[in-house]
BALO-484572 format. One record per residue (C-alpha): residue number from 1; x, y, z. Coordinates in Angstrom, 2 decimals, always signed. Layout:
N
<nr:NUM&xx:X&yy:Y&zz:Z> $
...
//
This chain:
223
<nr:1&xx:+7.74&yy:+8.42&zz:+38.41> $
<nr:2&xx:+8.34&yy:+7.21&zz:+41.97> $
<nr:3&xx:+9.64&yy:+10.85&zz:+42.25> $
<nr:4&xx:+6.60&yy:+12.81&zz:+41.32> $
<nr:5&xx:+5.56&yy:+15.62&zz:+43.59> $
<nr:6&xx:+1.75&yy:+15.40&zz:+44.36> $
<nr:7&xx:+0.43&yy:+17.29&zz:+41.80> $
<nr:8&xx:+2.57&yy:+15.42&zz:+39.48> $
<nr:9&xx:+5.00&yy:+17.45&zz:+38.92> $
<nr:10&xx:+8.29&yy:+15.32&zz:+38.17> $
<nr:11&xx:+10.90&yy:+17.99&zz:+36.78> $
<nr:12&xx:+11.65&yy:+21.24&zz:+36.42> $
<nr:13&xx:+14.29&yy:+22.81&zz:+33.34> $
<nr:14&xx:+15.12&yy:+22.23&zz:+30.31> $
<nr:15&xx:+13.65&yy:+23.30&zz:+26.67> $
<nr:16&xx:+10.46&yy:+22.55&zz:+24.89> $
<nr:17&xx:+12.35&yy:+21.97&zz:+21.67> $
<nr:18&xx:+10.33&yy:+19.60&zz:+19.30> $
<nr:19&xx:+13.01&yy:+16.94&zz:+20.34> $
<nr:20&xx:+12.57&yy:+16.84&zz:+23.84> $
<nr:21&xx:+8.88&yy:+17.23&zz:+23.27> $
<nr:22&xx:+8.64&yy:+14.08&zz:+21.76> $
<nr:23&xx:+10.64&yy:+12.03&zz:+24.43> $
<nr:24&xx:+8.26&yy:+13.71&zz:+26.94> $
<nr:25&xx:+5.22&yy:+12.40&zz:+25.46> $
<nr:26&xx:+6.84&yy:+8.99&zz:+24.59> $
<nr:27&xx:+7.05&yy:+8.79&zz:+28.54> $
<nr:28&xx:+3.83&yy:+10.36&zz:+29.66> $
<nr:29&xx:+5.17&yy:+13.61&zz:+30.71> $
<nr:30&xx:+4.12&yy:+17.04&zz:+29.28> $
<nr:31&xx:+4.94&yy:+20.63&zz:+30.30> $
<nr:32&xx:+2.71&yy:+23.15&zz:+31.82> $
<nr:33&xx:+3.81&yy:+26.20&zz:+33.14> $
<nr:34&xx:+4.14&yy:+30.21&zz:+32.62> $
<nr:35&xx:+6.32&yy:+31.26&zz:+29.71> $
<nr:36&xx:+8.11&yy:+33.81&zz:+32.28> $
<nr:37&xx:+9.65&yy:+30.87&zz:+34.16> $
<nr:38&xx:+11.08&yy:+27.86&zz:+33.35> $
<nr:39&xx:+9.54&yy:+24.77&zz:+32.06> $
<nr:40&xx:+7.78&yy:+22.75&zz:+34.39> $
<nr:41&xx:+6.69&yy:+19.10&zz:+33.73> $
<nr:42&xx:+4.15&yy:+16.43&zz:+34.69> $
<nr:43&xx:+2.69&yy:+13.26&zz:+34.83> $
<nr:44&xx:-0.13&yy:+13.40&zz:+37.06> $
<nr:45&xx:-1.21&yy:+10.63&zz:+39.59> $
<nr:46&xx:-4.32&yy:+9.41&zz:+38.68> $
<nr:47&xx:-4.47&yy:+10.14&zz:+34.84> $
<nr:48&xx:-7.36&yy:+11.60&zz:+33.12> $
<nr:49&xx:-8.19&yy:+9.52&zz:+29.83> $
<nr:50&xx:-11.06&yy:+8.64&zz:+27.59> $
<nr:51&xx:-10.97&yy:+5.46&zz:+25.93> $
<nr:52&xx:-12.90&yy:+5.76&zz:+21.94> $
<nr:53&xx:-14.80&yy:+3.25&zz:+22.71> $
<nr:54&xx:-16.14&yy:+4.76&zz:+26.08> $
<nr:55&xx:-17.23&yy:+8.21&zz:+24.28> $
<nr:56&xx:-20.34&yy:+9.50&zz:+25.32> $
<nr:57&xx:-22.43&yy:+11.43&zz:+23.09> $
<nr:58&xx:-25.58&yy:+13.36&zz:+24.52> $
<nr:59&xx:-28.68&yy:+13.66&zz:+23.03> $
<nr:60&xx:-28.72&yy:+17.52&zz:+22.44> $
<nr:61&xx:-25.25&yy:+16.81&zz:+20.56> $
<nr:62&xx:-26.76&yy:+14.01&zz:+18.22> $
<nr:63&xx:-29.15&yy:+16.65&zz:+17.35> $
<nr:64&xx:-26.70&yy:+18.82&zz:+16.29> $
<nr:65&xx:-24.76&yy:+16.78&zz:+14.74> $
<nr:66&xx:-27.77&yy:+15.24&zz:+12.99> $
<nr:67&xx:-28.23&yy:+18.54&zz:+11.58> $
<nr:68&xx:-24.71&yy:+19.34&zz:+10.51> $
<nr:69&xx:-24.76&yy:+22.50&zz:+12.89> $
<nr:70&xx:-21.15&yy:+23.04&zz:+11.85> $
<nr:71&xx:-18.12&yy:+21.72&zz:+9.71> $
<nr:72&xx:-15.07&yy:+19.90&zz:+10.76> $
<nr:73&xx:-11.89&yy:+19.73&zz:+9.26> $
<nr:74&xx:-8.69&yy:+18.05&zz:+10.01> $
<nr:75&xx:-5.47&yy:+19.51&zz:+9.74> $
<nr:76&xx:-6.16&yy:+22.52&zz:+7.33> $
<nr:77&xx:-5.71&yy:+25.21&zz:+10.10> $
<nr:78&xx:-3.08&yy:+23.98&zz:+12.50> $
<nr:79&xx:-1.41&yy:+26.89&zz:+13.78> $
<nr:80&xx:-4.43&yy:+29.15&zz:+13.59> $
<nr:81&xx:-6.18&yy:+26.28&zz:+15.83> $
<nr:82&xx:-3.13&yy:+26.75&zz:+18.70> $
<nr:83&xx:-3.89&yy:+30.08&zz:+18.60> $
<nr:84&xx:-7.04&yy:+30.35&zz:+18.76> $
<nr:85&xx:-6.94&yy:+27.66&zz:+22.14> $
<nr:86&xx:-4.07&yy:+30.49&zz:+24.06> $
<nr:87&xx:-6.56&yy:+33.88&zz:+22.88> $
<nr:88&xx:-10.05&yy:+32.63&zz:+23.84> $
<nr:89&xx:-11.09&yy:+32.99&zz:+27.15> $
<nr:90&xx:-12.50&yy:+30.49&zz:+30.05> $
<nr:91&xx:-14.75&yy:+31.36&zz:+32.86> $
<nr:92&xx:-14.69&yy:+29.83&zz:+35.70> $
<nr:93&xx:-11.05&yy:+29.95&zz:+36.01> $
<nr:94&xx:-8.35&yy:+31.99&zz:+38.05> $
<nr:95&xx:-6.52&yy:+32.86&zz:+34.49> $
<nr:96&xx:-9.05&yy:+32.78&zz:+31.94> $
<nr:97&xx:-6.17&yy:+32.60&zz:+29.05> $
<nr:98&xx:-4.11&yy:+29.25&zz:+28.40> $
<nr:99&xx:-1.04&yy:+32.07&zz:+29.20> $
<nr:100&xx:+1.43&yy:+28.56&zz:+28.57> $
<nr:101&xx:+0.76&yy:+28.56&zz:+25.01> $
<nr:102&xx:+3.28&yy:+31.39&zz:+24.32> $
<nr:103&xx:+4.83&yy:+32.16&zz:+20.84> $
<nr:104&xx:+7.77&yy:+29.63&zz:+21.79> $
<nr:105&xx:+5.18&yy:+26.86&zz:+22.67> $
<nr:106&xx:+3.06&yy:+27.96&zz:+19.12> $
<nr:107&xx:+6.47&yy:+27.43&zz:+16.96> $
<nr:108&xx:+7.41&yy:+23.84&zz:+18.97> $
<nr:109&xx:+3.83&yy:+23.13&zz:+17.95> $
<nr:110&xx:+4.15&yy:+24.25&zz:+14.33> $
<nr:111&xx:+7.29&yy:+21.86&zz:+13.54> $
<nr:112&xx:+5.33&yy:+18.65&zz:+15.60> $
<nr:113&xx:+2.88&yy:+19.12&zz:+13.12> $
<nr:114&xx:+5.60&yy:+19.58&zz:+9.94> $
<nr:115&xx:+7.40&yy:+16.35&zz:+11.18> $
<nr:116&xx:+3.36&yy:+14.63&zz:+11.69> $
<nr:117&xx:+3.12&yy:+14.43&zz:+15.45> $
<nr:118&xx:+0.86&yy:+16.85&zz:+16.17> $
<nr:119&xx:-2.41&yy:+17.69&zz:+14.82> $
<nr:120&xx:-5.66&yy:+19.46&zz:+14.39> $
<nr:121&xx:-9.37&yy:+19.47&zz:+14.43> $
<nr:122&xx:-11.43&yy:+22.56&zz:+12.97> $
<nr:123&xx:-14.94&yy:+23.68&zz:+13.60> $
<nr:124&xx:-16.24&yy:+25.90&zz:+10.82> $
<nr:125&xx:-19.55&yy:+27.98&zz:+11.39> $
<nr:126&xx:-21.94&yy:+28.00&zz:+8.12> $
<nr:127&xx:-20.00&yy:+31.65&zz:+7.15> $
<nr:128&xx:-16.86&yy:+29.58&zz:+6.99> $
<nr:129&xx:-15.75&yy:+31.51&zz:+10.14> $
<nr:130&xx:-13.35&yy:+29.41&zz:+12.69> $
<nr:131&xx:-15.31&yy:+29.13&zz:+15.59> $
<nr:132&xx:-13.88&yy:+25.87&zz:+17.52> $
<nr:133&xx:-10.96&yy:+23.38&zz:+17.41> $
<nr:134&xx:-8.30&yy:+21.45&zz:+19.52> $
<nr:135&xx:-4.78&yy:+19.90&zz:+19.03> $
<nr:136&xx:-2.85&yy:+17.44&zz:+20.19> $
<nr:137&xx:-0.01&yy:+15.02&zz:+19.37> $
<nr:138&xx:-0.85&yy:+11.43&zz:+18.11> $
<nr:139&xx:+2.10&yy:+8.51&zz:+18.66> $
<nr:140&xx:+1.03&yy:+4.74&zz:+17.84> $
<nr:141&xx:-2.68&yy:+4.58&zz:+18.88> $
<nr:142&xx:-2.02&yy:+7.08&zz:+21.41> $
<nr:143&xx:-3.57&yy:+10.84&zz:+20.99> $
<nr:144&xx:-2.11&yy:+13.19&zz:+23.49> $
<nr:145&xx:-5.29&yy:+16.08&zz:+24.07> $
<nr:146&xx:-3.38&yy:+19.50&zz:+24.75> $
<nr:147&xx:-6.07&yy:+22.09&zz:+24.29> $
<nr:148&xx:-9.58&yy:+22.79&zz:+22.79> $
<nr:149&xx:-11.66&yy:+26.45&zz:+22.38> $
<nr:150&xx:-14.69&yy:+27.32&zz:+21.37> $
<nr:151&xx:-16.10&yy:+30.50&zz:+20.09> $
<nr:152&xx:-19.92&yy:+29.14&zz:+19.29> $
<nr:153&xx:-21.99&yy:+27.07&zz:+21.43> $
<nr:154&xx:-20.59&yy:+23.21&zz:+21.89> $
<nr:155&xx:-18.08&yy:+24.16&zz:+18.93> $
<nr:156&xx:-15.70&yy:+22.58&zz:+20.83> $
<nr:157&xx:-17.43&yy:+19.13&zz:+21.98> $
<nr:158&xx:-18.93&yy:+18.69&zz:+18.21> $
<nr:159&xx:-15.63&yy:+18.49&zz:+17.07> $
<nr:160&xx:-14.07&yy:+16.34&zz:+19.71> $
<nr:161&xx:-17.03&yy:+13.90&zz:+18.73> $
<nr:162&xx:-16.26&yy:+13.87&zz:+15.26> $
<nr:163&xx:-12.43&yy:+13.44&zz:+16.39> $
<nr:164&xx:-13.44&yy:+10.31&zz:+19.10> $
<nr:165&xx:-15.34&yy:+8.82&zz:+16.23> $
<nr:166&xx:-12.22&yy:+8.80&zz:+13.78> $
<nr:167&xx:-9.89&yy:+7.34&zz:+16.68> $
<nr:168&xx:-12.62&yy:+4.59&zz:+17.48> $
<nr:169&xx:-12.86&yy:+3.71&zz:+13.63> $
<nr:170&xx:-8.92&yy:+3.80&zz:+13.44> $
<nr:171&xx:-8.76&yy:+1.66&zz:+16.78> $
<nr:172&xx:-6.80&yy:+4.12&zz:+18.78> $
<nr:173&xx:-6.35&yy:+2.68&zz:+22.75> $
<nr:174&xx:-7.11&yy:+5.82&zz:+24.52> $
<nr:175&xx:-7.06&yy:+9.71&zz:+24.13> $
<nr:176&xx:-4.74&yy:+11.03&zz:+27.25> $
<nr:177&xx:-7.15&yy:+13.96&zz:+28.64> $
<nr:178&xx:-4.22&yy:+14.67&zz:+31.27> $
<nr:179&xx:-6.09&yy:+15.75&zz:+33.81> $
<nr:180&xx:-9.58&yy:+16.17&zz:+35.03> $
<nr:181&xx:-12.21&yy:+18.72&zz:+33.52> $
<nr:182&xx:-16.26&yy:+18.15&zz:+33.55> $
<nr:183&xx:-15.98&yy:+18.83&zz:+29.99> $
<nr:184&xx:-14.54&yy:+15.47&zz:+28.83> $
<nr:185&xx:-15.82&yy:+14.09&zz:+32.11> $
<nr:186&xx:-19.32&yy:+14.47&zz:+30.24> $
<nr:187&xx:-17.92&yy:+12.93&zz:+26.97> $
<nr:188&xx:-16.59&yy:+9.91&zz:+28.76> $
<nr:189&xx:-13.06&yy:+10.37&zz:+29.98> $
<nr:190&xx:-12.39&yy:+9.04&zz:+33.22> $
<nr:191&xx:-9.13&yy:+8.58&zz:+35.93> $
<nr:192&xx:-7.42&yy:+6.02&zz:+36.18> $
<nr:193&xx:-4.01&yy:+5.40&zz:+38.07> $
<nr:194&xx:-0.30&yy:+6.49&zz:+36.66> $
<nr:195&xx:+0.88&yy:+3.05&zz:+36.79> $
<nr:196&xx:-1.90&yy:+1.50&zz:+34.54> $
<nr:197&xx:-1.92&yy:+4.69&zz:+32.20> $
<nr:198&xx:+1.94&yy:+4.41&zz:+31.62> $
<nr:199&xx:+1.52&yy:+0.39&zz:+31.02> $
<nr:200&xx:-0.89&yy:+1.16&zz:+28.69> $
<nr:201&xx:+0.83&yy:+3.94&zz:+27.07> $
<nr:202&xx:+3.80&yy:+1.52&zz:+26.48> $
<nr:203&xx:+1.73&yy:-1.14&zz:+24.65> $
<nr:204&xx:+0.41&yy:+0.95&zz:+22.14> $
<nr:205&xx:+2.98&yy:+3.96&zz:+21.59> $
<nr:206&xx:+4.66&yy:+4.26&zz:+18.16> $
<nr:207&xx:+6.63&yy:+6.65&zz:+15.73> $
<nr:208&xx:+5.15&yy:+9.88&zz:+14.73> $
<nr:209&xx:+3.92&yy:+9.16&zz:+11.40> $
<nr:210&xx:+3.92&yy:+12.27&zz:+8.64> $
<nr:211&xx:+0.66&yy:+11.71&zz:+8.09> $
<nr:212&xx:-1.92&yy:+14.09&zz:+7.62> $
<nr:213&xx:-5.56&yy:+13.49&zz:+9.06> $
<nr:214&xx:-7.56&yy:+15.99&zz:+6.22> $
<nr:215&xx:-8.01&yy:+12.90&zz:+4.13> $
<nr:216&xx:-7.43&yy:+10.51&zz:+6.50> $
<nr:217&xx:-10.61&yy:+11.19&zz:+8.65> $
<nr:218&xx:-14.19&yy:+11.29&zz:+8.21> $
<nr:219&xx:-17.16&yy:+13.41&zz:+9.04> $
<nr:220&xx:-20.24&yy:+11.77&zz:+7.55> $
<nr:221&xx:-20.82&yy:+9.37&zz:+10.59> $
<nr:222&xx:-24.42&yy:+8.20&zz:+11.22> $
<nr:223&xx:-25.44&yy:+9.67&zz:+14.90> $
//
């Protein structure tokens, strides 16, 4: 990683086949880039994480999820989740699309999940309507955050919660946020250097396990 550009950038080429995918993450690395050029990868220097342990739930959100404002699901709506985190739009940003999660990217995604690496949290409104979710990949204790939407008012953080709460009961070591966002900064992620996040990344990395979370995981936690 000696290598790494400043922005963390450490290669450029290659595929995003599910293979190579999983080496990537294995090492820290993941790819970000537009789906008109080739793929670009990173490991940024410092590292944005959130340890369970460390999450940080507001008061407003306690309220909310005292009341059971929404439902949460795991792994029920995978690819309609990925989808839904490329078509919703962001203010506050030069591209308001995730543009990088491309119909290649969405069919890399789809087999990680077949083969149990990657999965999904849903965030059901009280019409049953999909209004929030994220994804990610999940290797020993390790969960690797790719991207969250929301389509309803703090769909998005409710179900991140109820996601941080499963990984704290299942004694994940960390949730690798990539890099920095006030969102997850207000949740309890915070930066720490490359070095330590790869050293911890190597103590607690395992086999993707074809295991899904919908039964797994938990929603009636006591906030």
């Amino acid at each position: 990683m000696e290598d790494a550009e400043e922005d963390g950038m450490i290669a450029v080429g290659g595929d995003i086949s599910p293979e190579r995918m999983l080496v990537a993450y294995s090492e820290g690395i993941f790819p970000w880039y537009d789906p008109s050029d080739i793929p670009v990868w990173y490991c940024p220097d410092p590292r944005f994480v959130l340890y369970p342990s460390d999450l940080k739930i507001s008061k407003s959100m306690r309220q909310l999820l005292r009341a059971k404002k929404y439902k949460v699901t795991f792994d029920t709506s995978f690819e309609q989740v990925v989808r839904g985190c490329g078509e919703t739009a962001r203010s506050g940003q030069d591209d308001p699309y995730n543009t990088w999660i491309s119909e290649e990217m969405i069919a890399t995604c789809v087999e990680l999940h077949e083969i149990g690496f990657m999965h999904s949290v849903e965030v059901w409104d009280a019409e049953n309507n999909l209004v929030g979710g994220l994804y990610g990949g999940c290797l020993g204790k390790c969960f690797f955050g790719e991207s969250m939407f929301a389509k309803a008012s703090n769909a998005s953080k409710y179900g991140f919660i109820m996601l941080g709460k499963n990984l704290q009961e299942q004694n994940f070591a960390m949730i690798d946020c990539q890099i920095y966002s006030d969102h997850l900064l207000s949740l309890g992620a915070q930066e720490i250097p490359r070095i330590e996040f790869l050293s911890q990344l190597k103590s607690n990395i395992g086999p993707a396990k074809k295991e899904p979370w919908t039964d797994k995981f938990r929603t009636d936690f006591d906030f």
